[in-house]
PDB file of the backbone (N, CA, C, O) and the ligand in Angstrom, with CONECT records:
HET     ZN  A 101       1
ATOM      1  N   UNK A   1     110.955  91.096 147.203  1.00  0.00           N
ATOM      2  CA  UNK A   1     110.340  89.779 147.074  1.00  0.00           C
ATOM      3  C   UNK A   1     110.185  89.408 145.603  1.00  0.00           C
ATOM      4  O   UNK A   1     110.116  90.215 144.676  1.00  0.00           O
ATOM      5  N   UNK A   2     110.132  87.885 145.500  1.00  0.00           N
ATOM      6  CA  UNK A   2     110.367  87.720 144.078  1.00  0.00           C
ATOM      7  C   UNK A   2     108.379  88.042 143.095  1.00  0.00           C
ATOM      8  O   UNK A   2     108.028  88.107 141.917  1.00  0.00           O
ATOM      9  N   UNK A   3     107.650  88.145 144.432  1.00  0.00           N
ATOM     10  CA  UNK A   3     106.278  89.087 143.560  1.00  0.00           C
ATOM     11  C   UNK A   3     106.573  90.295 143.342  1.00  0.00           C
ATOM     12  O   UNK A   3     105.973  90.816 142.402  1.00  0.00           O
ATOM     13  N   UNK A   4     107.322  90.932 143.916  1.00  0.00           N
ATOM     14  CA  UNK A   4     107.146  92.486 143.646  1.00  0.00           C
ATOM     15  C   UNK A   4     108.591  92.500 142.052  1.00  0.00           C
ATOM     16  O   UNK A   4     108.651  93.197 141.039  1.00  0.00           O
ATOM     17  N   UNK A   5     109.463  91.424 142.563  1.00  0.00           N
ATOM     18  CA  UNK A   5     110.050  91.809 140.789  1.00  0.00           C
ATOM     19  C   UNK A   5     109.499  91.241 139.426  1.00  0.00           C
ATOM     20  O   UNK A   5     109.759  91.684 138.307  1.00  0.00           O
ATOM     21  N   UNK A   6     108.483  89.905 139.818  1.00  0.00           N
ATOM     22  CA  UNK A   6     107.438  89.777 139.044  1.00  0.00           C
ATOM     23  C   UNK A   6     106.206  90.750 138.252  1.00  0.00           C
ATOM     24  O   UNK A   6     105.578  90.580 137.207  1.00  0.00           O
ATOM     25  N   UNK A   7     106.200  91.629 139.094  1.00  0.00           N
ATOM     26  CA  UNK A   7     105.151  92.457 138.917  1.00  0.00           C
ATOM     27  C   UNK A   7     105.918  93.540 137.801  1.00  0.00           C
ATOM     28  O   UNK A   7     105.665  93.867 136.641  1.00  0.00           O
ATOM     29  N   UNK A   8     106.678  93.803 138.503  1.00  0.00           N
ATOM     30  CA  UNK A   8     107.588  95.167 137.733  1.00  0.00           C
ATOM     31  C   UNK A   8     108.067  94.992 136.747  1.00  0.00           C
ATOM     32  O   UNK A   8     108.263  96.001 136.069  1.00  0.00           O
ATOM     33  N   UNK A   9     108.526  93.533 136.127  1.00  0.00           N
ATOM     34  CA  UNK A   9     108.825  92.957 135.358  1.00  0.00           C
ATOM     35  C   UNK A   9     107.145  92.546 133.830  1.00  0.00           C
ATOM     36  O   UNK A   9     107.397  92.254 132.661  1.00  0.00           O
ATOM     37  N   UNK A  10     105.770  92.663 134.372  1.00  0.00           N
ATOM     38  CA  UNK A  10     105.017  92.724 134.337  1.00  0.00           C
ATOM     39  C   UNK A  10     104.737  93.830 133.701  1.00  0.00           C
ATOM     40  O   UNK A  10     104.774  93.850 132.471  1.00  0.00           O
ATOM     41  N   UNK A  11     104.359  95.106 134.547  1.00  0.00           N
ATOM     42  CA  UNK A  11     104.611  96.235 133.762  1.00  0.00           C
ATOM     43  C   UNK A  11     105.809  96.974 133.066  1.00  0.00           C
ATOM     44  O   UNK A  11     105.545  98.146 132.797  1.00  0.00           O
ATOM     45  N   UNK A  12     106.581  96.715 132.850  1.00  0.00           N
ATOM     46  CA  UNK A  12     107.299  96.710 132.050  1.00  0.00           C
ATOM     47  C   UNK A  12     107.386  96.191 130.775  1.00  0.00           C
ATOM     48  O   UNK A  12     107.850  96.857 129.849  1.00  0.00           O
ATOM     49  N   UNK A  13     106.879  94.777 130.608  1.00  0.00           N
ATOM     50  CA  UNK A  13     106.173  94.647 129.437  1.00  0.00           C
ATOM     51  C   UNK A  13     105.201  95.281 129.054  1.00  0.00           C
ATOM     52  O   UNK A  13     104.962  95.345 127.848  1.00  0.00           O
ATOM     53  N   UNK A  14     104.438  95.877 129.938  1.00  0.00           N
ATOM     54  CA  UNK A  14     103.160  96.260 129.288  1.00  0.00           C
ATOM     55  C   UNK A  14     103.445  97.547 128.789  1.00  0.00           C
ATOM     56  O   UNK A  14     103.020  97.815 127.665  1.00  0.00           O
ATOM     57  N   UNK A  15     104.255  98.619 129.581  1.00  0.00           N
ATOM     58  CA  UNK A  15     105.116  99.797 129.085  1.00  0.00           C
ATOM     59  C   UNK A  15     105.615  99.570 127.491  1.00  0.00           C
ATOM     60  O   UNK A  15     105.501 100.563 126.772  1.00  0.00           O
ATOM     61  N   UNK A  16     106.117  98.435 126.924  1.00  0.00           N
ATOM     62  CA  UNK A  16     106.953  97.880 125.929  1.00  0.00           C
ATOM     63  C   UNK A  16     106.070  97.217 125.145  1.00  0.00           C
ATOM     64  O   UNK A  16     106.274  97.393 123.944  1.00  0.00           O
ATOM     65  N   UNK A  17     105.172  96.525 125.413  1.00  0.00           N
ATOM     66  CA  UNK A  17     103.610  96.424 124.383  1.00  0.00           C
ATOM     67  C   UNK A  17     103.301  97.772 123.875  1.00  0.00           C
ATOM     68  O   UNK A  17     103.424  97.955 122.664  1.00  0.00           O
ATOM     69  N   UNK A  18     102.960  98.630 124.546  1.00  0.00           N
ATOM     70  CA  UNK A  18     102.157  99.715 124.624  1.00  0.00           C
ATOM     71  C   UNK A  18     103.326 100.955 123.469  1.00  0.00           C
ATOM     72  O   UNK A  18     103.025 101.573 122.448  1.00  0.00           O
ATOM     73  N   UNK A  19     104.752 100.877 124.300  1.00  0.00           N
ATOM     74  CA  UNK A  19     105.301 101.371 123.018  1.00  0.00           C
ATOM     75  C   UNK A  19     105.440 101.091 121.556  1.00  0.00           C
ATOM     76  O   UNK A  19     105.480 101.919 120.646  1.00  0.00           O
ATOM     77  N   UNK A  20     105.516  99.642 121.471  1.00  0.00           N
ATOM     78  CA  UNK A  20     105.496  99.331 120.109  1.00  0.00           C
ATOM     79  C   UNK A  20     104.691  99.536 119.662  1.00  0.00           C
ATOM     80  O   UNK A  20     104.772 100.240 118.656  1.00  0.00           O
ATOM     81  N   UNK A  21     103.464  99.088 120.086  1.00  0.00           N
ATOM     82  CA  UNK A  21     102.103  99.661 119.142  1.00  0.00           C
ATOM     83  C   UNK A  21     102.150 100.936 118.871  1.00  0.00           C
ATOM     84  O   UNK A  21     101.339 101.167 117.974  1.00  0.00           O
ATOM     85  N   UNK A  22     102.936 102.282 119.347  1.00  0.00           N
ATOM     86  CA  UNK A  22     102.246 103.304 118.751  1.00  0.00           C
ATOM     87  C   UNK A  22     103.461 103.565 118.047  1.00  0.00           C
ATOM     88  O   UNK A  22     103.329 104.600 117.394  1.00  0.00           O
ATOM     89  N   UNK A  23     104.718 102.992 117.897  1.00  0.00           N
ATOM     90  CA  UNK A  23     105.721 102.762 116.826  1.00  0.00           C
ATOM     91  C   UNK A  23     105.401 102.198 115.828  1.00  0.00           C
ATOM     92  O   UNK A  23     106.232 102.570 115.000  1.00  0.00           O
ATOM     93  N   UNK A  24     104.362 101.172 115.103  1.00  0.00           N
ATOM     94  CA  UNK A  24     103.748 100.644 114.702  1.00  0.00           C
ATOM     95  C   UNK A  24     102.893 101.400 114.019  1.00  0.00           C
ATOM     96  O   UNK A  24     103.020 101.322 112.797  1.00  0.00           O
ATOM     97  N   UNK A  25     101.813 102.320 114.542  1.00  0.00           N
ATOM     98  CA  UNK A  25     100.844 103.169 113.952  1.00  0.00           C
ATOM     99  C   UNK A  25     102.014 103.856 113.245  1.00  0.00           C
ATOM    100  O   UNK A  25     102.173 103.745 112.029  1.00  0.00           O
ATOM    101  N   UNK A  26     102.924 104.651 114.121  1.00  0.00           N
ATOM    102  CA  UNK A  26     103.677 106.128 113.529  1.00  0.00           C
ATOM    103  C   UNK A  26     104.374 104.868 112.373  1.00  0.00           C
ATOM    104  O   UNK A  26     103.896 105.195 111.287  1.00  0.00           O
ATOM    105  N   UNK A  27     104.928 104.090 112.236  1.00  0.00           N
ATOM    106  CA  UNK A  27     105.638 103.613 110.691  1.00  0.00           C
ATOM    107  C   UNK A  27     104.439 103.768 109.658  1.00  0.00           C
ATOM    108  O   UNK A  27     104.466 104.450 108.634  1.00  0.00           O
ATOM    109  N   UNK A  28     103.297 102.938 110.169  1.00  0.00           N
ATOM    110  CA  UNK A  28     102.322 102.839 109.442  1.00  0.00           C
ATOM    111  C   UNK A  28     102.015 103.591 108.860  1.00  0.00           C
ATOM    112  O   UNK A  28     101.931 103.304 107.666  1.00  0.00           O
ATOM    113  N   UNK A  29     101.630 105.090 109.282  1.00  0.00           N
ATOM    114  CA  UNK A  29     101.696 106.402 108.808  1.00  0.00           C
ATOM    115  C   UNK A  29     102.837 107.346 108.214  1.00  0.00           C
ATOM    116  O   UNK A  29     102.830 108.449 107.667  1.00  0.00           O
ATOM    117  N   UNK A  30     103.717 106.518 108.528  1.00  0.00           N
ATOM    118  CA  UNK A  30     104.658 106.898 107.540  1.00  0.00           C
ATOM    119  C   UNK A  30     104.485 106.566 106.231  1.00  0.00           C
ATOM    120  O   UNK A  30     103.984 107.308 105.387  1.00  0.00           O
ATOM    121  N   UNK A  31     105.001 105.167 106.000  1.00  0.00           N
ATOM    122  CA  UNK A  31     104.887 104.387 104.946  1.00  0.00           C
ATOM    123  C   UNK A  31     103.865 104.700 104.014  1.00  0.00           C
ATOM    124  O   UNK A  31     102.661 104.790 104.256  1.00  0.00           O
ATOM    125  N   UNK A  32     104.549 104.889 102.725  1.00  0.00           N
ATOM    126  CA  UNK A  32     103.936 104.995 100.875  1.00  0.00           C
ATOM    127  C   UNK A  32     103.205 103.617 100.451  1.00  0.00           C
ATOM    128  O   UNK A  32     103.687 102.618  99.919  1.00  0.00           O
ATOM    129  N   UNK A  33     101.959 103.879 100.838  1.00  0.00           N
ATOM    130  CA  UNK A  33     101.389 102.620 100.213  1.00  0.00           C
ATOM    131  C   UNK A  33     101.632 102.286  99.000  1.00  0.00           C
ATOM    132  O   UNK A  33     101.179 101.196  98.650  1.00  0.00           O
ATOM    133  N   UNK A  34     102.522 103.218  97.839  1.00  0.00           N
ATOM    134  CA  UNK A  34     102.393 102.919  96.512  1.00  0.00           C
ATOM    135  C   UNK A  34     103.799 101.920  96.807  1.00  0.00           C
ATOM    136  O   UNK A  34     104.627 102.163  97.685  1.00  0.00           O
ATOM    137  N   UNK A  35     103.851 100.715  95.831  1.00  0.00           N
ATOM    138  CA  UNK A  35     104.915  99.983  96.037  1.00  0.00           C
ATOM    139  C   UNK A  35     106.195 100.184  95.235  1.00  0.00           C
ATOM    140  O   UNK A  35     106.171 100.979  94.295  1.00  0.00           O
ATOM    141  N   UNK A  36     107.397  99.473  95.560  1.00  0.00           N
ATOM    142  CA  UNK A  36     108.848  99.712  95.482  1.00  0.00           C
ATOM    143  C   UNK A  36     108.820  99.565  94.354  1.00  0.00           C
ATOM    144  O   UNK A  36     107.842  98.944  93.939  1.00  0.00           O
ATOM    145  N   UNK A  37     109.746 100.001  93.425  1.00  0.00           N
ATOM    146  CA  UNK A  37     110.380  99.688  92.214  1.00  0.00           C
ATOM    147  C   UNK A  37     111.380  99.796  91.938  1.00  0.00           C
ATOM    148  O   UNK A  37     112.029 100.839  92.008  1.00  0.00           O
ATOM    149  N   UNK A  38     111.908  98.321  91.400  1.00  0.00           N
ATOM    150  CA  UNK A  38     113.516  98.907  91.493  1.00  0.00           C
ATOM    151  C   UNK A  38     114.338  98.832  90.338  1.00  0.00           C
ATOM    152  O   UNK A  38     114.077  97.844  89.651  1.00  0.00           O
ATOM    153  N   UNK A  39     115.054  99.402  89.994  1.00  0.00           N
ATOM    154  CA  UNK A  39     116.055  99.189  89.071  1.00  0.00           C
ATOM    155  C   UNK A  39     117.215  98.404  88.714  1.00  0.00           C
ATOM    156  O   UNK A  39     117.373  97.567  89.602  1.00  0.00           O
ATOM    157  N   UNK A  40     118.056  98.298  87.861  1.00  0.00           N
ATOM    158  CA  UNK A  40     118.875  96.965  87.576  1.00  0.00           C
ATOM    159  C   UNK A  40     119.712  96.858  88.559  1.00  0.00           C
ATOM    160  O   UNK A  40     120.164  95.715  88.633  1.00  0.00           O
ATOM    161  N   UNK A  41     120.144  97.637  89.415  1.00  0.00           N
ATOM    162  CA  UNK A  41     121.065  97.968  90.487  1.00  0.00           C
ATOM    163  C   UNK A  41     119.983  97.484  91.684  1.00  0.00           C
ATOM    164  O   UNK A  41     120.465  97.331  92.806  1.00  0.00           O
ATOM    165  N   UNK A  42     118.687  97.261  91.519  1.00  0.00           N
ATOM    166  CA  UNK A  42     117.879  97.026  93.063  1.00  0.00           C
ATOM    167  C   UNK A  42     117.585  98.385  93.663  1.00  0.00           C
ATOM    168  O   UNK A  42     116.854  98.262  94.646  1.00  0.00           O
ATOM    169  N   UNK A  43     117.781  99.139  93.503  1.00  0.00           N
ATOM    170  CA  UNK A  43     117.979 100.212  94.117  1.00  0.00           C
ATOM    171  C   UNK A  43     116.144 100.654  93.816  1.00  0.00           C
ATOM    172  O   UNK A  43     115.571 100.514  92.736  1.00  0.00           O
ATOM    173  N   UNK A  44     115.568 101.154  95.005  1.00  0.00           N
ATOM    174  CA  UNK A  44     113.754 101.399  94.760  1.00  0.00           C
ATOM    175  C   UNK A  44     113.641 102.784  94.362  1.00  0.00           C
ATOM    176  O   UNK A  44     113.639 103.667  95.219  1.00  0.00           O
ATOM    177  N   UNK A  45     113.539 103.061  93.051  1.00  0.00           N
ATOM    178  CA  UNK A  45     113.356 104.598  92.004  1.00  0.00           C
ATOM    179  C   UNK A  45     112.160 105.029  93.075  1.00  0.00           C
ATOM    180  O   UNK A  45     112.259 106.136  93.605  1.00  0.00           O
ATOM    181  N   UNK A  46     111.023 104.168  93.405  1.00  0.00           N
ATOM    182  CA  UNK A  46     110.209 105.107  93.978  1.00  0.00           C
ATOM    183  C   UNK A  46     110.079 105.915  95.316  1.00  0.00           C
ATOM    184  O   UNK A  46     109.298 106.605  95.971  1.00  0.00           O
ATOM    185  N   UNK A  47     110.949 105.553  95.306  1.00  0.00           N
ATOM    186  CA  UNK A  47     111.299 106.000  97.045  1.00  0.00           C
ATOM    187  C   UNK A  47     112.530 106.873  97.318  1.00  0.00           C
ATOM    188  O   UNK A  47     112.796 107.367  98.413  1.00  0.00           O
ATOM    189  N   UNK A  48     113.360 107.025  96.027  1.00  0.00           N
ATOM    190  CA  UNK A  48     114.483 107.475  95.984  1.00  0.00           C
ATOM    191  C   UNK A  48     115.694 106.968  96.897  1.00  0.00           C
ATOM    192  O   UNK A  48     116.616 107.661  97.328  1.00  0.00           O
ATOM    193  N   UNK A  49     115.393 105.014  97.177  1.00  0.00           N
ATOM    194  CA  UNK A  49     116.400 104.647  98.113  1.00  0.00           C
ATOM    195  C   UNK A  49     117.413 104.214  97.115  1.00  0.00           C
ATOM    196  O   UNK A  49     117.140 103.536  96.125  1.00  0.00           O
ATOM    197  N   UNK A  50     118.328 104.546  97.359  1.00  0.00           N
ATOM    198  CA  UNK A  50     119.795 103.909  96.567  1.00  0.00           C
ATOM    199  C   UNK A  50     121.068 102.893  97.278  1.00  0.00           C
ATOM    200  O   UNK A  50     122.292 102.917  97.145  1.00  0.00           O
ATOM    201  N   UNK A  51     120.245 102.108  97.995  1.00  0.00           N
ATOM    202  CA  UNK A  51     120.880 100.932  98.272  1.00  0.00           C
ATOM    203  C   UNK A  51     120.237  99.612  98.770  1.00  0.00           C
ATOM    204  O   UNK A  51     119.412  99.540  99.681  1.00  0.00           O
ATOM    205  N   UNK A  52     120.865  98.298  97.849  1.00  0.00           N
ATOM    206  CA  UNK A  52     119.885  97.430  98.368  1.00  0.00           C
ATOM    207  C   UNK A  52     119.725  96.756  99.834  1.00  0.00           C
ATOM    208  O   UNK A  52     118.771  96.049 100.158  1.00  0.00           O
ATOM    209  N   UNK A  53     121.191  97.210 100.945  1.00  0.00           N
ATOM    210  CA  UNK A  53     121.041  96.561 102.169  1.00  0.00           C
ATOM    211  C   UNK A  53     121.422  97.903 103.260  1.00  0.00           C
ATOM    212  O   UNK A  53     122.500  98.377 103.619  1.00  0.00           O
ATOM    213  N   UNK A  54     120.386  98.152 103.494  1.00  0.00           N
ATOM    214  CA  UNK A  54     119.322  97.609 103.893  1.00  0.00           C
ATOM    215  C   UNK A  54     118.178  98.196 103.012  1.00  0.00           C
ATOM    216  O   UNK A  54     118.170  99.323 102.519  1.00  0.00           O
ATOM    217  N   UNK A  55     117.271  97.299 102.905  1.00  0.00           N
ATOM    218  CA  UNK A  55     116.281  97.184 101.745  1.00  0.00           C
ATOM    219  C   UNK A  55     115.427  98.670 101.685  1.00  0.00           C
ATOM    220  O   UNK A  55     115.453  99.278 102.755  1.00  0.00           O
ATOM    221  N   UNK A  56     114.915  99.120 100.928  1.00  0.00           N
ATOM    222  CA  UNK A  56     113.697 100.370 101.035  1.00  0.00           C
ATOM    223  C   UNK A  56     112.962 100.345 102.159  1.00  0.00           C
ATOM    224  O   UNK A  56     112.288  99.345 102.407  1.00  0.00           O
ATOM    225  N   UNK A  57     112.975 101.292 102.901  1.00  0.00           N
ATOM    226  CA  UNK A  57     112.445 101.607 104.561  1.00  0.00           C
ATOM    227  C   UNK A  57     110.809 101.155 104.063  1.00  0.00           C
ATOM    228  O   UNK A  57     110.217 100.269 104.680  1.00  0.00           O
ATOM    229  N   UNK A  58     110.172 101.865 102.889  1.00  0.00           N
ATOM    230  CA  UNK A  58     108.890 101.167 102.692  1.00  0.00           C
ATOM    231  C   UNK A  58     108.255  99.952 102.851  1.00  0.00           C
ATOM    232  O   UNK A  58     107.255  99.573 103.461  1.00  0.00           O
ATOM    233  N   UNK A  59     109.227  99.352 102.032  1.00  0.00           N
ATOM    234  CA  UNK A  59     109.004  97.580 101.793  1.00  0.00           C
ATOM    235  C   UNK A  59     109.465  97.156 103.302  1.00  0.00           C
ATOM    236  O   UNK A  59     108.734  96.349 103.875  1.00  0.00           O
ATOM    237  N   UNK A  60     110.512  97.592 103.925  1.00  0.00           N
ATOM    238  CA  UNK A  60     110.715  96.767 105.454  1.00  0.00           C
ATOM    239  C   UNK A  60     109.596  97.182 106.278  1.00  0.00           C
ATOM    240  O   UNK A  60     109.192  96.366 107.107  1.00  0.00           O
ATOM    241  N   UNK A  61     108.911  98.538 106.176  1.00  0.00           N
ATOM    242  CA  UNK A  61     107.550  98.788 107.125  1.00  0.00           C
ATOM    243  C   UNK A  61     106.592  97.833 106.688  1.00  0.00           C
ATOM    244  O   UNK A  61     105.827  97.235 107.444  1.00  0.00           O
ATOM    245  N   UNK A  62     106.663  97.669 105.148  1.00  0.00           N
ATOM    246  CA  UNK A  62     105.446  96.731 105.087  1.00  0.00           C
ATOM    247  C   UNK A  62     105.799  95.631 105.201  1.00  0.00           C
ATOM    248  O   UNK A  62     104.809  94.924 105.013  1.00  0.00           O
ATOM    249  N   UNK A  63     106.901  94.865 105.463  1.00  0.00           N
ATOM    250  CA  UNK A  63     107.092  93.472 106.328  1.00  0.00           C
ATOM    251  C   UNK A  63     106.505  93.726 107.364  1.00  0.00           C
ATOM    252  O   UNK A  63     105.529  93.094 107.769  1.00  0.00           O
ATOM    253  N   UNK A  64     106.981  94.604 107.880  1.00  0.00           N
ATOM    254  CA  UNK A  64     106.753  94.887 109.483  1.00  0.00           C
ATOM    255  C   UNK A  64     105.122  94.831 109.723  1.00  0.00           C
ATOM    256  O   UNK A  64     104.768  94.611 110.881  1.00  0.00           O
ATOM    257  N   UNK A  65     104.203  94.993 108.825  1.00  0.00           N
ATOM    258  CA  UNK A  65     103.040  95.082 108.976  1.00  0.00           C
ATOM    259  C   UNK A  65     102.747  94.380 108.869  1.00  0.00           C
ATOM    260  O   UNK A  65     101.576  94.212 109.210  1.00  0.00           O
ATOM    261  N   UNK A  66     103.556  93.169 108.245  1.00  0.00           N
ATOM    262  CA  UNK A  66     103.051  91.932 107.644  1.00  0.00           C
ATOM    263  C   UNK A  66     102.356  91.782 105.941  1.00  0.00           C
ATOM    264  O   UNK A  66     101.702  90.856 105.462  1.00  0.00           O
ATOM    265  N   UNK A  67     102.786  93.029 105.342  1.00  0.00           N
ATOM    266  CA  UNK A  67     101.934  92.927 103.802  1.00  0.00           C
ATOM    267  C   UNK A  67     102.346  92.480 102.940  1.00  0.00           C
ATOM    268  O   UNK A  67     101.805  92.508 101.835  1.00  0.00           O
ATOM    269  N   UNK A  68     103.635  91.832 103.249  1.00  0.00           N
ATOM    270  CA  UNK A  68     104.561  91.194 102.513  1.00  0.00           C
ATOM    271  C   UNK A  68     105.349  91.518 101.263  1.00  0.00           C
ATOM    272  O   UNK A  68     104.767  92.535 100.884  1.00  0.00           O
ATOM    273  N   UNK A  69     106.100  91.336 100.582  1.00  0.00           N
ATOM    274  CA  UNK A  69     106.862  91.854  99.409  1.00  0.00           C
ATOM    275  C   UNK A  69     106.352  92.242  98.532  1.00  0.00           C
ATOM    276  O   UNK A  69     105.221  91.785  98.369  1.00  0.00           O
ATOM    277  N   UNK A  70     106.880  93.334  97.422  1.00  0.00           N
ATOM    278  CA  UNK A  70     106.509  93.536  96.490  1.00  0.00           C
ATOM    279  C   UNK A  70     106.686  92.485  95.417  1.00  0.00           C
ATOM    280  O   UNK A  70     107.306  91.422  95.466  1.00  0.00           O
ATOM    281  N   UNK A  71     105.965  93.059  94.397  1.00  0.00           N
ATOM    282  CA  UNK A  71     105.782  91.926  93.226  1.00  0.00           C
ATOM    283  C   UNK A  71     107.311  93.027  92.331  1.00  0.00           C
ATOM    284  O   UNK A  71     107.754  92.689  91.234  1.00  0.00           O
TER     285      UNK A  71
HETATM  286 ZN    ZN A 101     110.634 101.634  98.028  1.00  0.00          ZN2+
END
C-alpha cells in the first residue's frame, strides 16, 4: 500500500538524518581547528595538502560546518 511505502520511505530518512549527523560529529573531530595556509602554488603548508582541487580536507570540513573560509 502506498502508506506502508510512505512510511519506509519515512524511516529511511530518518536512518539517513541520523547517519549524517554522526558523520558530521566524526569530521568535526577530525578537523584542525588551526587554519589553512597556503603557498604560491595554493597548496595548504599546514596540513601538508599539495593540491588545490580538491581544496584542503580541513577548510572543506569547515564549509561543511558552515565556518566558512579562511582568511
Ligand atoms: Zn589546510
Amino acid at each position: 500500500m502506498a502508506d506502508d511505502r510512505l512510511e519506509q520511505a519515512r524511516s529511511i530518512a530518518v536512518e539517513l538524518e541520523n547517519e549524517v549527523a554522526r558523520l558530521r560529529d566524526l569530521v568535526a573531530d577530525f578537523t584542525d581547528p588551526d587554519p589553512c595556509h597556503y603557498d604560491h602554488h595554493g597548496y595548504c603548508q599546514a596540513h601538508f595538502w599539495l593540491q588545490t582541487e580538491p581544496a584542503c580536507p580541513h577548510r572543506r570540513a569547515r564549509e561543511l560546518e558552515g565556518g566558512g573560509l579562511d582568511a
